[in-house]
N, C-alpha and C positions, 0 to 999 in steps of 0.2 A: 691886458685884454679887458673890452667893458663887457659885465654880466649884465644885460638886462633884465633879469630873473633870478632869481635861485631857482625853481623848482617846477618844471610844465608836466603838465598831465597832456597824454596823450589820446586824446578819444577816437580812436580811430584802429585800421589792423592792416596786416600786408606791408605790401613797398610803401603804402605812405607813412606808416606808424614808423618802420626803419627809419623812412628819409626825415622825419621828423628829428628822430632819436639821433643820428648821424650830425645834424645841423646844431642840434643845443649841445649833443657833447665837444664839438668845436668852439661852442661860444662861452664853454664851462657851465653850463648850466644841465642840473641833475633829474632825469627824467621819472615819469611815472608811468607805464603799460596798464593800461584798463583790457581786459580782455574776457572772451567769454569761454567757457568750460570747454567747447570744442577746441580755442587756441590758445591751450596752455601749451604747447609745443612750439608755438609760433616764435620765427627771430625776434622780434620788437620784444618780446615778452621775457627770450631770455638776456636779452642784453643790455633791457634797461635798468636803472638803479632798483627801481621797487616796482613794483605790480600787484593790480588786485583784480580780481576774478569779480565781473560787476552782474554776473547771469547766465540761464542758459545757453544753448544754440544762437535759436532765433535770435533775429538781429531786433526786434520790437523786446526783447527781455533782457537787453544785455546793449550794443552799441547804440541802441534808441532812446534808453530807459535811462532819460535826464535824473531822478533823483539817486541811482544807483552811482552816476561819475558825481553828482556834486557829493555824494557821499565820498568818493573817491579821492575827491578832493579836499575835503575835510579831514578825513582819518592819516594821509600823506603830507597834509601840509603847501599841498601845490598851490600857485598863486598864478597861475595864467593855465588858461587851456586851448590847445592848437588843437581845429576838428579836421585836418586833412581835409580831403575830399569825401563828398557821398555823407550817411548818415545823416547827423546835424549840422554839417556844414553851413547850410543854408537856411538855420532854424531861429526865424526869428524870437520866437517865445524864448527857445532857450539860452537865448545871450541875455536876454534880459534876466532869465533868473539867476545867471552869472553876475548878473552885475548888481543884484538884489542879496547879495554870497561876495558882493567885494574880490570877487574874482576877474581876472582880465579874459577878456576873447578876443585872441590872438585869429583877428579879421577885423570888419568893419561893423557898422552900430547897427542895432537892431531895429532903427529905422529904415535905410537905407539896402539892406535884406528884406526888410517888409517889400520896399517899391519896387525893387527890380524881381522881386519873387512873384507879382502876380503882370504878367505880359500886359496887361491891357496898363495899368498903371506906368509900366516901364517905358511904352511905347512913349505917349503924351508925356510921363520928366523927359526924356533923352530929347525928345523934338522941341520942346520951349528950350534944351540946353544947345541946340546947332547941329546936331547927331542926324542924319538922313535916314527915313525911315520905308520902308515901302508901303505902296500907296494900299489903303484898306479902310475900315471901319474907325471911327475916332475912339469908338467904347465898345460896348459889350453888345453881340446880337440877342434884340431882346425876346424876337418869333421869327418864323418861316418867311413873315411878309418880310418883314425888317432883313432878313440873309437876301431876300431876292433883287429888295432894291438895292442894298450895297452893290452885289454881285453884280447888276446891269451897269451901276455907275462906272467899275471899274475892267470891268470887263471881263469874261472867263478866259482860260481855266483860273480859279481862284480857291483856296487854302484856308480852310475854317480847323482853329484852331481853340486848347484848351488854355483859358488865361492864366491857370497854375500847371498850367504841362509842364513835361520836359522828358526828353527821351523818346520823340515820337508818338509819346500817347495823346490821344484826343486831336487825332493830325487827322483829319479825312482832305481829300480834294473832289474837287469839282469842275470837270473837266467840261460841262454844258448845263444848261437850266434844268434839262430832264433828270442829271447827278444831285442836285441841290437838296430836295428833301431826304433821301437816302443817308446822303452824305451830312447832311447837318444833325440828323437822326442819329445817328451812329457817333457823330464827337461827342456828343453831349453824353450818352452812352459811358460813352467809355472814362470822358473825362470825369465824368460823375464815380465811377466805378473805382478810376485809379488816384483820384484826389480829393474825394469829394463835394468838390465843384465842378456847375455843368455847366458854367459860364462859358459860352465864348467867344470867338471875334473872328474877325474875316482877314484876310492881305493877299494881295494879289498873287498870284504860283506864275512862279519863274521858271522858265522850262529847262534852263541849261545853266545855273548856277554854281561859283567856286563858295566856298564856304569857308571866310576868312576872318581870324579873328585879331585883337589887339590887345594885349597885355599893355595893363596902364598898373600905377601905382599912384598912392596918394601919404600923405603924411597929418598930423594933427599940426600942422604947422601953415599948409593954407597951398603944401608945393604939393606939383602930379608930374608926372612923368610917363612917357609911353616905352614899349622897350620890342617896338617893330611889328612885326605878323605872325600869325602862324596860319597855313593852307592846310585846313582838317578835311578837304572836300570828301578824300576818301572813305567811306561809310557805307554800312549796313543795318539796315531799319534803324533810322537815323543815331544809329550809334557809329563814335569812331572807331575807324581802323588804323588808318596810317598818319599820321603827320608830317610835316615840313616845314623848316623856317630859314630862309623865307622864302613865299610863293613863287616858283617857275612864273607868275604871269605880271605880279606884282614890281613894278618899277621903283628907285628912287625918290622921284616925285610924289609919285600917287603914295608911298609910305608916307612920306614926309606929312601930306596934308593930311589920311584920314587920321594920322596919328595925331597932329597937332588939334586936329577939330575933338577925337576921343579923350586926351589928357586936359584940355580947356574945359570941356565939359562934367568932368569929377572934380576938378575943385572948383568950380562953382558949383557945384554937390557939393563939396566937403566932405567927399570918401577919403576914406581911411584904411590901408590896407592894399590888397592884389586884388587885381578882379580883371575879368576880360571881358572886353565889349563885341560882339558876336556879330557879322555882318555876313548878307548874299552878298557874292559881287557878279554881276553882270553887264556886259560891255561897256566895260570903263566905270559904272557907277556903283556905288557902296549904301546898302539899305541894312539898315539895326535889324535886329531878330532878338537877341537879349542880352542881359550883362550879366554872367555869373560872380557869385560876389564873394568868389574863394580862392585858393589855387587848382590850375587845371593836373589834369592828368599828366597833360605833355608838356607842363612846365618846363623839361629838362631841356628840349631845345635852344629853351629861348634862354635859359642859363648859358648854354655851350656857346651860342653866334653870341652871347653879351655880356660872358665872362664875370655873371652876375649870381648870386646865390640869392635866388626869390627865398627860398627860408629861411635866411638867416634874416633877408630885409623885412619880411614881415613879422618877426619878432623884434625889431628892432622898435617898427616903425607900433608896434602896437607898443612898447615902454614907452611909447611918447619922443623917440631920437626923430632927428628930421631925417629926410632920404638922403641916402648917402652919394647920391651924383645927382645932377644938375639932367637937364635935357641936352644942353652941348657937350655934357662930355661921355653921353651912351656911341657905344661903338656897337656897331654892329659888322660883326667877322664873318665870312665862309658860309657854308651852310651844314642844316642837320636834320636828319631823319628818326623819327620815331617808331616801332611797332610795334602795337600792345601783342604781345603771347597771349594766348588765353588757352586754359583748360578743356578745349574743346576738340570733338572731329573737325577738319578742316573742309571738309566738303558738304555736310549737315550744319554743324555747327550747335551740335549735341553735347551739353554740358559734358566734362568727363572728371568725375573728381575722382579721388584713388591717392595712394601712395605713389611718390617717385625713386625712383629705383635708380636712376644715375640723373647726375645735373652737371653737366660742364658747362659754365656760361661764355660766350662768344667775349675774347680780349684781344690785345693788341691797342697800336696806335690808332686813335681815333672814335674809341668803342666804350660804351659804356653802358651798365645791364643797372638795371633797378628793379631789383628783385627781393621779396620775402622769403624765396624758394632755395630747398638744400636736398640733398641726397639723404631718404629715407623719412622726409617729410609727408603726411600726410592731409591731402586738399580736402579740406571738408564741403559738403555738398548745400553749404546753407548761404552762404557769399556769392559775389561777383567771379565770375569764374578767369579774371586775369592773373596770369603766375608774375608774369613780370612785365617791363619794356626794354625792349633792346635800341639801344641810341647811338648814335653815330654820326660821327663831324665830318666834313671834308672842306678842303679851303676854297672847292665850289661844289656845284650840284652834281657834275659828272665823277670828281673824286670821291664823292659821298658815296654814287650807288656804289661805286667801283668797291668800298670799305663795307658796306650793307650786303653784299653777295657774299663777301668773303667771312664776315659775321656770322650771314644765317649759315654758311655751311660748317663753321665750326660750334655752334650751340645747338649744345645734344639735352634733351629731357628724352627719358626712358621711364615708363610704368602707368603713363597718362598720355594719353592721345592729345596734341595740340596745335594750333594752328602756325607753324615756323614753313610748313608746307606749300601754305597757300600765299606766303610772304616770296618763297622762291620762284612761286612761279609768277605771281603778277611783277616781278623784277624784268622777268624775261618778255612783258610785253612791251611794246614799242610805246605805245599810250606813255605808260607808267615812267619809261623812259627820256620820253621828250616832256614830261609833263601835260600830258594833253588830256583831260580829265577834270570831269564836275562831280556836284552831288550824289547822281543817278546814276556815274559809269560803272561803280563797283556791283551796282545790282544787278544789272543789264548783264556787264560779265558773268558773274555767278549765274545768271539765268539762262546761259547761254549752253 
């Protein structure tokens, strides 16, 4: 077995920090759990080789607080660090002062996170790379006059946007000329509030949009590879809920090209690493939105239809190995469904953090839970409130639900309110069932 490492620091907590830990202990290599005072209970924490307590609670004192893990990484010895998702994953600064620390980050260059971190920049690389963009503003809107004329060029309802968002903030729409100052008002607002840039930009609003993305991969060797779709459409205040891969709508063909246009386009990037290039699709046509420059949440599907361990390859591919398959030889198998659990009521959708009192996770053929959660653990209240993801294959989309029903009905949490409820019941819609479903249906639903 080849060690790429001896030693990863983990910066990160929950199912990712495990799935981390799960992946170097297969490749032999010996982990480090950074964690904060609330998650000295946490799995990752007791199962890795060493761990150090880098802060309080809060996440700015502790999984934020860059000099606390390089410190973490000096006193342990660790030579690479995997940020999971969230936190610093996406922090250009602080790969650089990894790498100012002789330390590896196990992702791409702190260039290349710079560009795709602020939207307006991301849009204009991916469009001189072949990437299809929807039609909008070429830069930043700079006043009211400048939102109006774009707005007429392209016509309403139209989408003013924060160019360091994400997650829905600094998203207003514009559904006619009389919404325009309201609504440009209040991005900037907000964007200003949640990022501290009040920069931002305009693109056309797509009224009935799938929301599809592409899993590409890149090597320091010059090769990229794509590894199919995944249909996130389902969402709430544009956060996701459910996953699929691959899309009910999405064909053969149409995979074939926007993947081969997405993986041509990162290496002539020269990215490095996983990352996902984020597209609308509407009637047959594919428009960018952004490229995350980490691994996703729903990673695991695209693992299950491609029989491919994305963590192990991004540790590989960050010691400098080349990709370990070619683009002729990705298979893509069956299909697979993702549903983030979260700690929440299922009908509000009311943080619920608490002790769990029973955890049986949903098994059998087909199934597979990614979870930091155990019987008599305690959810602390200062995180993301998802306990796990419940995943599941089928060798097509109808054997899938048929293994997704039979799942939610056996994964019991007890002591915390969560949403496996509201998973049972959108099964039982027809939508859901035939795949017939965009951006907007999950909200519409719930609003119903």
């Amino acid at each position: 077995m080849k060690k790429f490492f001896e030693k990863v620091l983990i910066a990160n907590r929950g199912e990712i920090a495990l799935r981390v830990h799960r992946a170097c202990k297969e490749l032999g290599i010996k982990t480090v759990a950074v964690h904060s005072s609330a998650d000295n209970e946490a799995m990752h924490v007791k199962l890795a080789d060493e761990s150090v307590c880098i802060g309080p609670p809060q996440a700015k004192d502790s999984y934020l607080n860059i000099p606390s893990i390089i410190s973490a990484c000096e006193i342990t010895g660790a030579e690479a660090v995997h940020p999971g998702y969230g936190f610093l994953s996406e922090n250009a600064h602080f790969v650089e002062i990894l790498e100012a620390h002789n330390l590896t980050f196990i992702g791409p260059s702190s260039e290349h996170i710079q560009i795709m971190g602020d939207k307006i920049t991301a849009k204009e690389t991916v469009s001189k790379l072949g990437i299809p963009v929807v039609p909008g503003s070429e830069g930043k809107i700079e006043d009211l006059n400048h939102a109006k004329k774009i707005a007429d060029e392209i016509g309403y309802p139209i989408l003013i946007k924060a160019s360091s968002g994400g997650g829905g903030k600094g998203m207003k729409i514009a559904h006619a000329p009389t919404d325009l100052e309201n609504a440009f008002n209040l991005a900037r607002v907000e964007a200003k509030a949640s990022f501290g840039d009040d920069t931002v930009y305009i693109e056309k609003y797509l009224n009935a949009p799938r929301h599809i993305e592409i899993q590409i991969f890149g090597d320091k060797h010059g090769n990229a590879i794509h590894l199919g779709e995944r249909d996130c459409s389902l969402q709430r205040r544009n956060q996701k809920v459910l996953e699929e891969a691959t899309s009910p709508v999405i064909d053969d063909n149409q995979r074939e090209k926007i993947g081969n246009i997405a993986s041509q386009a990162i290496s002539k990037l020269g990215y490095v690493g996983a990352g996902t290039i984020e597209f609308l699709y509407q009637n047959g046509e594919f428009y960018f939105i952004e490229m995350n420059t980490r691994l996703q949440v729903e990673h695991p599907i695209t693992e299950i239809i491609t029989n491919i361990d994305l963590v192990k390859e991004q540790i590989s591919v960050a010691a400098g190995s080349k990709l370990s398959l070619k683009q002729e030889n990705v298979r893509i198998n069956g299909h697979a469904i993702e549903c983030r659990i979260n700690a929440e009521n299922p009908e509000t959708f009311v943080p619920s953090a608490g002790k769990i009192i029973t955890y049986h996770p949903a098994s059998g053929p087909g199934v597979r839970v990614d979870s930091a959660a155990y019987a008599g653990y305690s959810i602390p209240p200062y995180y993301d409130s998802m306990i796990g993801k419940l995943i599941v294959f089928g060798q097509d989309r109808n054997d899938c639900l048929a293994k997704l029903d039979r799942a939610l009905d056996e994964f019991v949490i007890e002591g915390v309110e969560t949403t496996l409820p509201l998973f049972k019941d959108l099964l039982r819609n027809n939508d859901i069932q035939e795949g017939n479903y965009n951006i907007h249906w999950l909200e519409q639903y719930l609003d119903q």
